[in-house]
PAVEX-239539 format. One record per residue (C-alpha): residue number from 1; x, y, z; residue in one letter. Coordinates in steps of 0.1 Angstrom, whole numbers, plus 2048, in hexadecimal, padded with zeros to 3 digits. Layout:
N
baba num->NUM u->X v->Y w->Z residu->A
...
This chain:
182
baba num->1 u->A7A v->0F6 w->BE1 residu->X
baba num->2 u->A99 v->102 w->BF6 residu->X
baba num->3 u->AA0 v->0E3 w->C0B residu->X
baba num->4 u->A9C v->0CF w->BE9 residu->X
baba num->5 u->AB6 v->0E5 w->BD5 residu->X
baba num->6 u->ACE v->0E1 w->BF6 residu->X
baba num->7 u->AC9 v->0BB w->BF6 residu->X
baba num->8 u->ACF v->0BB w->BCE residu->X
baba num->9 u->AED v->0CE w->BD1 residu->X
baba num->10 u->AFD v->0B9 w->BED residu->X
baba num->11 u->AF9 v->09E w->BD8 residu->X
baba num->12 u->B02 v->0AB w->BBB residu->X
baba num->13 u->B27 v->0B5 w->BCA residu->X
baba num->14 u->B2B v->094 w->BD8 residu->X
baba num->15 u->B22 v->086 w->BB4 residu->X
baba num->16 u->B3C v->098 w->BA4 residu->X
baba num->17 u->B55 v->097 w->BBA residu->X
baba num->18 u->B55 v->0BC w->BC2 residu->X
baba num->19 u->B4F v->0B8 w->BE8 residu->X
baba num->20 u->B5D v->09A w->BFB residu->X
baba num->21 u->B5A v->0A3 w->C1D residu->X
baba num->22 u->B3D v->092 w->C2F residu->X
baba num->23 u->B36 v->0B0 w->C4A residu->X
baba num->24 u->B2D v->0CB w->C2C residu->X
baba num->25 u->B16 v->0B2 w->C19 residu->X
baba num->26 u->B08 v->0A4 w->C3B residu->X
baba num->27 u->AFC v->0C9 w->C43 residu->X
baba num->28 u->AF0 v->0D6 w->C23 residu->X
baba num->29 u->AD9 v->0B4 w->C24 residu->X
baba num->30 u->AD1 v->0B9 w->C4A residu->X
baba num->31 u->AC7 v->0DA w->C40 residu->X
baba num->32 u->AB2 v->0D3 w->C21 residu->X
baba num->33 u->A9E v->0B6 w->C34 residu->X
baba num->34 u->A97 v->0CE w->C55 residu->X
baba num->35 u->A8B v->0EA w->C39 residu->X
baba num->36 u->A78 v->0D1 w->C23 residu->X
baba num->37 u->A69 v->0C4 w->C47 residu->X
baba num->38 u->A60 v->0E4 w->C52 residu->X
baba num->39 u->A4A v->0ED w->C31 residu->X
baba num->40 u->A39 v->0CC w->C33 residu->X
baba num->41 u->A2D v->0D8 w->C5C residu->X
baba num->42 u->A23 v->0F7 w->C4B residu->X
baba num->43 u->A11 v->0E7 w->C2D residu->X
baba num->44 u->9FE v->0D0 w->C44 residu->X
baba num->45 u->9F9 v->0EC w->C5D residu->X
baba num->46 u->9E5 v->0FE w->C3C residu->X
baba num->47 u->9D5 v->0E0 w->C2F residu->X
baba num->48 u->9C3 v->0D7 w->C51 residu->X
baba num->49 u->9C6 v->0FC w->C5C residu->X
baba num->50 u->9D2 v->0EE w->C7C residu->X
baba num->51 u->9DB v->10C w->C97 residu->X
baba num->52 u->9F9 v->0FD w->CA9 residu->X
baba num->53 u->A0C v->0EA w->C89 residu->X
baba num->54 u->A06 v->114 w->C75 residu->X
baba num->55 u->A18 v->124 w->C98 residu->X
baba num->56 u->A36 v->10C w->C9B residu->X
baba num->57 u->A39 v->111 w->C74 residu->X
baba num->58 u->A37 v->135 w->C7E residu->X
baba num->59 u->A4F v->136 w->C99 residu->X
baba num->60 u->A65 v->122 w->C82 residu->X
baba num->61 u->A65 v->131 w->C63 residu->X
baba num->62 u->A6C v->150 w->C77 residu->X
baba num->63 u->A8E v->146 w->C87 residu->X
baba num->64 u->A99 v->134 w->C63 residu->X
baba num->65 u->A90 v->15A w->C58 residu->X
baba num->66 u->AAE v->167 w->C74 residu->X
baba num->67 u->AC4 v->153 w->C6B residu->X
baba num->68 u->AC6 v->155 w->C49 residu->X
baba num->69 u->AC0 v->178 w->C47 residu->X
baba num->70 u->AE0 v->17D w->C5F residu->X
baba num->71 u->AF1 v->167 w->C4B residu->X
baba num->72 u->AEC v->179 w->C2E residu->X
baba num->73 u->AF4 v->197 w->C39 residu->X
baba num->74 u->B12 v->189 w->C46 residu->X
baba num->75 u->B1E v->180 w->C26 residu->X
baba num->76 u->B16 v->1A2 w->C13 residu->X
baba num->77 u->B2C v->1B2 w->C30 residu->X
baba num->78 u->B48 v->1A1 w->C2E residu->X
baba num->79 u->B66 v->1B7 w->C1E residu->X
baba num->80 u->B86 v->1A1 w->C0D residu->X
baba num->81 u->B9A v->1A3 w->C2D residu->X
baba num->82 u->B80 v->192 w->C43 residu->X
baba num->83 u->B78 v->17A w->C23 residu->X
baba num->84 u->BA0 v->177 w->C22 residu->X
baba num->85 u->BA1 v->16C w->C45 residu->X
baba num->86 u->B85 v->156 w->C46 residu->X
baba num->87 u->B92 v->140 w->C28 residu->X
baba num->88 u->BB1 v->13C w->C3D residu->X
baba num->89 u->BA1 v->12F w->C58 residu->X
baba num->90 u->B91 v->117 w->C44 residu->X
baba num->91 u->BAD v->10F w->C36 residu->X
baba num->92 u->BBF v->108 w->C58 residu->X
baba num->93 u->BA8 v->0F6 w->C61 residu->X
baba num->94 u->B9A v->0DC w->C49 residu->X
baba num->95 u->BAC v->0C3 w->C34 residu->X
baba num->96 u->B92 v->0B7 w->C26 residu->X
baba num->97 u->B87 v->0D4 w->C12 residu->X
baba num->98 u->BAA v->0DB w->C08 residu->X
baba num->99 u->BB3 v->0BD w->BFA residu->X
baba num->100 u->B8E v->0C8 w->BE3 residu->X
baba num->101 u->B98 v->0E9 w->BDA residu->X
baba num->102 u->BBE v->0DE w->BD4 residu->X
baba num->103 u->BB0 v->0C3 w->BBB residu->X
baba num->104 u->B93 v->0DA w->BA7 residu->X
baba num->105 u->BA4 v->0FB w->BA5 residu->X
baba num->106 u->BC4 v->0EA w->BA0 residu->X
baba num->107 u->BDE v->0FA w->BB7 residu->X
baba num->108 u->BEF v->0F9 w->BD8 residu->X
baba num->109 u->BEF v->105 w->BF8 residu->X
baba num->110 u->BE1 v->126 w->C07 residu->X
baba num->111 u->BF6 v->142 w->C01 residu->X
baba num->112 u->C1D v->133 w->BF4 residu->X
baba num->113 u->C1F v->111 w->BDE residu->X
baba num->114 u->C35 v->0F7 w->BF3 residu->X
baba num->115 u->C44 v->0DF w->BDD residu->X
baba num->116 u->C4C v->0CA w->C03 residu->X
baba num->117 u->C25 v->0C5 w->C0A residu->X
baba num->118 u->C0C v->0B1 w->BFD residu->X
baba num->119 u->BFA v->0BF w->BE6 residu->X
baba num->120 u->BD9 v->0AD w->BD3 residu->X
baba num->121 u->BD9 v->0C2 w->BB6 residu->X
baba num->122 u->BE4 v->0BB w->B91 residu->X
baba num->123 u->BFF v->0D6 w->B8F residu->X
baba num->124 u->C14 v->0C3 w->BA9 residu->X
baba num->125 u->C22 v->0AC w->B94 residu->X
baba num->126 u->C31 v->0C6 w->B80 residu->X
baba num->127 u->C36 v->0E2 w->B9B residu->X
baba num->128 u->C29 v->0FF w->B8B residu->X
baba num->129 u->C0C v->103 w->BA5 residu->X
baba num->130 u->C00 v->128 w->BAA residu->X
baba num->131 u->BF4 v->12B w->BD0 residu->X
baba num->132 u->BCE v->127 w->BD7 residu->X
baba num->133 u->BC5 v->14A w->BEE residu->X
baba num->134 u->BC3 v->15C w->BCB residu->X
baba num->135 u->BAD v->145 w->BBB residu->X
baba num->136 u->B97 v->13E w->BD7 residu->X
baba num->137 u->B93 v->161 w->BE2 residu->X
baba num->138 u->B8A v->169 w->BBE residu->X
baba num->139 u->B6B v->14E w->BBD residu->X
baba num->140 u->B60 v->15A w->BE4 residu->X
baba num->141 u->B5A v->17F w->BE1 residu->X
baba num->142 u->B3F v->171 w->BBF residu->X
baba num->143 u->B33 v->156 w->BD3 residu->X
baba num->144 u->B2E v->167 w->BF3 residu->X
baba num->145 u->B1C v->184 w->BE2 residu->X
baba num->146 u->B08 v->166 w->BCF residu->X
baba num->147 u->AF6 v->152 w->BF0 residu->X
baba num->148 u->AF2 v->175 w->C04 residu->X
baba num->149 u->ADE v->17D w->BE8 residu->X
baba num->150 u->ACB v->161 w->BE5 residu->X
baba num->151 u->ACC v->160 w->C08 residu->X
baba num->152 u->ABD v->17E w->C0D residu->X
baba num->153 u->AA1 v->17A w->BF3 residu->X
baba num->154 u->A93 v->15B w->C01 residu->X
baba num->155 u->A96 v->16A w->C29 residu->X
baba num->156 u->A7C v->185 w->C1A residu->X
baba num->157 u->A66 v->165 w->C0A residu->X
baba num->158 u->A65 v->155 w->C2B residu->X
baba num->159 u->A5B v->174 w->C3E residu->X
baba num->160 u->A42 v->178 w->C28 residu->X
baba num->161 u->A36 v->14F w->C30 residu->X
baba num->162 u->A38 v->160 w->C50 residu->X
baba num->163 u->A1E v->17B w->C4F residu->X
baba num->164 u->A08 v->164 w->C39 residu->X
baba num->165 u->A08 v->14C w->C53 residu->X
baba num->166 u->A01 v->160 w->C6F residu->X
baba num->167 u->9E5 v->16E w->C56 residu->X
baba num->168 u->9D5 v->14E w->C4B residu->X
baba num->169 u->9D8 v->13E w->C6F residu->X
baba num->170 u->9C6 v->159 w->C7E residu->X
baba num->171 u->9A9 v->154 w->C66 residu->X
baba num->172 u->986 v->13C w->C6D residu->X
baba num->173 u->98C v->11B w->C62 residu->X
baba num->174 u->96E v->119 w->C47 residu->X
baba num->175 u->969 v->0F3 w->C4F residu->X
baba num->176 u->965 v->0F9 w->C70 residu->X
baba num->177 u->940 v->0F7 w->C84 residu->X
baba num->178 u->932 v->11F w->C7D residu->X
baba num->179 u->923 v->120 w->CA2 residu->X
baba num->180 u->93F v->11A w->CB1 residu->X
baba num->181 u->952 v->13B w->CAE residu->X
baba num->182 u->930 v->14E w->CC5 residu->X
């Protein structure tokens, strides 16, 4: 269900024209099609109760269960300083996802509007641009607190697939030959 919401969503921000750069769309569907490749190694695994498929599942859905978890966590800790510094990094150092956020949240540059640079934005034309920092820090502290969340709701689901495989691929395979488990 996650790696199909991801893929949706990537395409739906190419579709409207939200995301442009290639790299962030290529990863959110890289990412949806590893996840939605792992749950089909796990549903076979079930289905044929096969040992090895259930413990690379296992092993799997355990280290996508680090990561995400430290992710989360990561961005329920951040404090506006640290949120403030990261967007100006990313600000440095993409152009790409400038030119997007100059464009939909209609302003320019980071911190001071430069009438001398390029700008993609509406407001240019007239130069009454406010700066971006104030509006993207604004939508980051929501939307940070937003995906740790759900982050961290859906690293406790897949501990949980965790314990239930360990669980179910510990357990007699009921098709299996009765005498061979003396």
């Amino acid at each position: 269900l996650v790696s199909l919401l991801l893929i949706g969503i990537a395409a739906w921000g190419i579709g409207f024209g939200l995301i442009s750069s290639f790299r962030v769309v290529g990863v959110a569907i890289a990412v949806g099609i590893f996840l939605f490749l792992i749950a089909l190694v796990g549903l076979i695994g079930a289905v044929k109760h096969h040992q090895v498929l259930l413990f690379f599942y296992m092993i799997i859905l355990l280290l996508v269960f680090i990561v995400q978890f430290s992710v989360s966590c990561a961005c329920l800790a951040l404090n506006k300083e640290q949120q403030s510094q990261l967007l100006e990094v990313g600000w440095n150092n993409t152009n790409s996802a400038r030119t997007d956020i100059e464009r939909n949240l209609n302003c320019c540059g980071f911190r001071v509007f430069d009438p001398n640079e390029t700008c993609f934005s509406d407001c240019f034309s007239s130069r009454q641009c406010q700066p971006c920092a104030p509006i993207i820090e604004e939508y980051s502290g929501m939307v940070l607190r937003f995906v740790g969340g759900i982050g961290l709701f859906f690293s406790f689901t897949e501990i949980l697939g965790v314990w239930l495989t360990y669980r179910y691929r510990n357990q007699k395979d009921p098709r299996a030959n009765p005498s061979a488990f003396l």
